[in-house]
N, C-alpha and C positions, 0 to 999 in steps of 0.2 A: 504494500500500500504506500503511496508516495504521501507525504506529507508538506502540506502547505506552509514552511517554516515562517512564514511572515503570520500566521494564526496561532503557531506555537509558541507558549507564556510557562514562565519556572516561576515558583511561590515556593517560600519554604515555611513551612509551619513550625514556629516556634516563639517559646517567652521572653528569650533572650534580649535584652537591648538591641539598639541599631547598633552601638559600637561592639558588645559583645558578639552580636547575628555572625555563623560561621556562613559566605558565601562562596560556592563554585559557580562558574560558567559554563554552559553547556549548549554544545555546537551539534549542528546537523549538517550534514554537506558542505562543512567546513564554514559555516552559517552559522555566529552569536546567537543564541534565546533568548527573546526577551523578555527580561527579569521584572516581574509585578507582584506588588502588596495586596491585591485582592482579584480573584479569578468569579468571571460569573460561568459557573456549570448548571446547565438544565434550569436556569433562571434563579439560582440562590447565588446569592454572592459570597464568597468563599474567602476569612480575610486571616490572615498570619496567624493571630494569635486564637483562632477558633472562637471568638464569643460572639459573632455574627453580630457585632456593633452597627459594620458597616451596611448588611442585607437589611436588619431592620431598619436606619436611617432611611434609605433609598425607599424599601415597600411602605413606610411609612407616610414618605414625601410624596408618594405614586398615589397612594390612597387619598391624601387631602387635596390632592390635584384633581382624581377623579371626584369627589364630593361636593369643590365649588362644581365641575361641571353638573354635576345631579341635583345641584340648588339651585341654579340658575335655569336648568330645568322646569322645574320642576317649582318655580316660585307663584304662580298663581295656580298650584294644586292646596287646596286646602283637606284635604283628605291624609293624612299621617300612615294609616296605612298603604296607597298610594307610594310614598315617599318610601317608605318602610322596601317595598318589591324591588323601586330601582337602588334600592341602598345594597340590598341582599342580591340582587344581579350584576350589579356593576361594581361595589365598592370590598364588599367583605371577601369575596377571592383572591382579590388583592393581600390584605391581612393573612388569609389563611393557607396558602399555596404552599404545599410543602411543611407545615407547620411540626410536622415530629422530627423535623431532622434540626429545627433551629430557634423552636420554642424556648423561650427567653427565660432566666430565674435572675435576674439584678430589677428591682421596682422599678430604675428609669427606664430598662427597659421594654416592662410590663406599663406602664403608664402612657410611655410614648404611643404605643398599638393601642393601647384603650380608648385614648383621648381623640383618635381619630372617632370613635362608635360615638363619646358625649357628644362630639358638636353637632353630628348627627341629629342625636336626642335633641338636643338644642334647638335644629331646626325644625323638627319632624313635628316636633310640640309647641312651635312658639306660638301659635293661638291660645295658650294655657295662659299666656301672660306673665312667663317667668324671665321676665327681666332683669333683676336684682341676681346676680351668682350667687349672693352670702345667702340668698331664702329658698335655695334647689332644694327639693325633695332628695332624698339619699337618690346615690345612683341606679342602686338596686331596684328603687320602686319604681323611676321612671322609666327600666328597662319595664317593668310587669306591664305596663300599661299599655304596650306594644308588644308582651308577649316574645320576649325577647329573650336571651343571656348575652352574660356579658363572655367578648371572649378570651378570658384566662380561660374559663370555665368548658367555653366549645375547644380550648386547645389540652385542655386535660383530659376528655370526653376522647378526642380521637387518639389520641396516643393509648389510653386504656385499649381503642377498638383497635389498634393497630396491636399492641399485644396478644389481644383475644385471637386475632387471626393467624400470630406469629403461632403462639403456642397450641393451638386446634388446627395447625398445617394448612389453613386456608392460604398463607402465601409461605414461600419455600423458599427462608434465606439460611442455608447452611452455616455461612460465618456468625451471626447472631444465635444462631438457636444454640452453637456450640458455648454461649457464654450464660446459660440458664442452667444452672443448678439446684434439684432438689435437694431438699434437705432431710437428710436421711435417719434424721437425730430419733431415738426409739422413746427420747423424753418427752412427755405432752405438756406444755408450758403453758401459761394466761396467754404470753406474749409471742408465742414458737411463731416464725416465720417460716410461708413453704418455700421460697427461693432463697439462697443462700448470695448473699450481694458482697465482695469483696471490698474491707477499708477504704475508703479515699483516702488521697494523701491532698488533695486541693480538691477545690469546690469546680476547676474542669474536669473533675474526674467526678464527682459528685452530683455534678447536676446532666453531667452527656446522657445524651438518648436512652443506652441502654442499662446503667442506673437506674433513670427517672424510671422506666418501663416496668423492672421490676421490681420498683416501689410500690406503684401503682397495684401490680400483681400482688403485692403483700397485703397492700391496704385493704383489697377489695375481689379477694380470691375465692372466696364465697361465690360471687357473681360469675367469675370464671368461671368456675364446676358446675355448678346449676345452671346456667342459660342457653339453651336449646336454638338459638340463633344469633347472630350478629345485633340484628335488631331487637328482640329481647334483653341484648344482652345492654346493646347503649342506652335504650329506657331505664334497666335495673343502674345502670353508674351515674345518668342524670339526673334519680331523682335522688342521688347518695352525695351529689356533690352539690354546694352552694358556696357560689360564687355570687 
């Protein structure tokens, strides 16, 4: 297969400082690589130090770009739900594209992704008359009122269905599934966990995909054994989590 070396980018993942960063350069057809700090693969943006700082900035900015367009729209629609459909067609795929592989654990950047859904609310409701920020109803209720969640909550909800599939073989990734351990302890405990999670030594190692997954699976493993379908199963974890 020939390769297009002007398309080909080297990224080295690591915590290291710029002045500590070990770099090599690497040639193709006697042709330099060029060397970048963040790679977009299959639309996630991919950046050195793995905290996906840079993909949420950008889905972030991509989202409230598309929202002025769905306000502007959408501004002598006085109907909320209305507003609600084009928010849910056009805006929240944006937010959620991919979300088990770069689902966020730092608040700013759980807040930055939320805060796109408020302003939303914001508009979807301004006929309520809430003008004043300091007198909003919690977040929570305004999302009920639109029959909504918020999405921490839709991005906990898929990662749980994205385990349920891993470990009931509905999808088939060998490199993962080799890192699920039961626990084979013959002691019944209050607290006995059925997956066995190895220490972290940092919070990247703590909070990575498949960590969070079989935490998830610990929490809520009950729901795994008993749920008779996919869909059974994400109603039993929705109505478990409140967000």
């Amino acid at each position: 297969m020939a390769l297009n070396v002007g398309k080909c980018k080297v990224i080295s993942l690591t915590r290291r400082s710029e002045r500590n960063k070990i770099c090599h350069s690497y040639e193709i057809n006697d042709e330099e690589i060029k060397r970048c700090s963040v790679v977009n693969d299959l639309g996630v943006h991919i950046d050195e130090k793995l905290n996906m700082n840079e993909h949420i900035n950008i889905m972030a900015t991509k989202a409230r770009r598309t929202l002025g367009f769905v306000k502007r729209l959408s501004k002598q629609i006085n109907s909320p739900y209305t507003t609600k459909n084009l928010y849910i067609a056009l805006v929240r795929p944006i937010l959620e594209y991919c979300s088990t592989v770069w689902t966020p654990f730092t608040k700013y950047q759980i807040d930055n992704i939320e805060s796109v859904q408020k302003q939303f609310l914001l508009f979807a409701l301004r006929h309520l008359g809430w003008n004043d920020p300091f007198i909003l109803p919690p977040y929570l209720s305004r999302l009920q009122l639109l029959n909504m969640e918020s999405l921490e909550k839709r991005r906990m909800v898929n990662s749980a269905v994205f385990m349920y599939k891993l470990t009931n073989g509905i999808i088939d990734l060998k490199e993962l599934n080799e890192q699920i351990m039961i626990n084979q302890s013959r002691y019944e405990t209050r607290h006995r966990q059925m997956l066995v999670i190895r220490p972290s030594i940092n919070n990247y190692m703590f909070y990575s995909p498949m960590q969070r997954f079989m935490r998830l699976y610990n929490q809520f493993y009950n729901s795994f054994l008993t749920s008779e379908s996919v869909n059974i199963f994400k109603n039993q974890i929705r109505s478990q989590i409140v967000y």
